[in-house]
C-alpha positions in Angstrom: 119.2 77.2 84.1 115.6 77.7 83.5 113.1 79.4 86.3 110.6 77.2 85.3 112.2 74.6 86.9 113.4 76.1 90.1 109.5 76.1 90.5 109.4 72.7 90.3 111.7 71.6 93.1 110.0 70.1 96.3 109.0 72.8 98.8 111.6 71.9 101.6 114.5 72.4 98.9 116.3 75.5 99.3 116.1 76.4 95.7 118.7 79.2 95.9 121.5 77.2 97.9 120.8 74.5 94.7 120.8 77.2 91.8 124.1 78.7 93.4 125.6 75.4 93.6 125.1 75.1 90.0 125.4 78.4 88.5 126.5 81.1 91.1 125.9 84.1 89.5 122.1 83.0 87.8 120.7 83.9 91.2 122.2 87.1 91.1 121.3 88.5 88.2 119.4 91.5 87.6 116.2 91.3 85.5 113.6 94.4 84.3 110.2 94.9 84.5 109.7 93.8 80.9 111.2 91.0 81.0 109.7 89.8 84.1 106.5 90.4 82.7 107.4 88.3 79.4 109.0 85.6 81.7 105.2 85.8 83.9 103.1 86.6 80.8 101.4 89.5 82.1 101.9 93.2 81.1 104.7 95.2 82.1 102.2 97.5 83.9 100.4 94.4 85.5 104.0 93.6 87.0 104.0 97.7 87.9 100.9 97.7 90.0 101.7 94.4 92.4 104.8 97.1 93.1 103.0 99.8 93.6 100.8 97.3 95.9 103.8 95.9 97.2 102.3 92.5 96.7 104.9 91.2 93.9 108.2 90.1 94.2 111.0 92.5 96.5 112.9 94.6 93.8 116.1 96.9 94.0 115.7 101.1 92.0 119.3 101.2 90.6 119.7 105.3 89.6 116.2 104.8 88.9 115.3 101.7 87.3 113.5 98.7 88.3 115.5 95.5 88.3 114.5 92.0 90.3 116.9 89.3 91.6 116.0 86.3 89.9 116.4 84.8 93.3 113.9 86.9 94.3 111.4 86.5 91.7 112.0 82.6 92.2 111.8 82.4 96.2 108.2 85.0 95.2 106.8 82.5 93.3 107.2 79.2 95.5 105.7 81.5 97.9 102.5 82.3 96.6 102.0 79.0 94.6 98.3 77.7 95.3 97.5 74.3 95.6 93.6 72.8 95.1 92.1 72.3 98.3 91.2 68.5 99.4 87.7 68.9 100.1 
């Protein structure tokens, strides 16, 4: 299952209830900060700052470390897609 296409998906589609349908445990995993940072291509520290700001994606500390639900991180991105305005 690829996240580019859960991005795809009309906006009234619940895009978790489809991926779980499919694949039940893709929505659960558990990714790091580097690798959402290759899978957005931006920096690892670019990733650390919209936490700091809390303005990127929800994320669990896990004895420490930084991990995202990929459900998360795809339910963040329909969220804050923009769209050109009709002028």
């Amino acid at each position: 299952m690829q996240l580019l296409h859960l991005l795809d998906m009309p906006a009234d589609e619940n895009v978790v209830e489809h991926v779980q349908s499919r694949d039940p445990l893709f929505t659960e995993r558990l990714v790091t900060t580097t690798e959402l940072a290759d899978f957005l291509k931006i920096s690892p520290q670019a990733v650390a700052n919209h936490r700091s700001r809390e303005s990127g994606p929800p994320w669990v500390d896990i004895g420490g470390q930084v991990r995202y639900r990929i459900a998360d991180v795809v339910l963040w991105l329909r969220e804050h897609r923009k769209y050109r305005n009709a002028a």
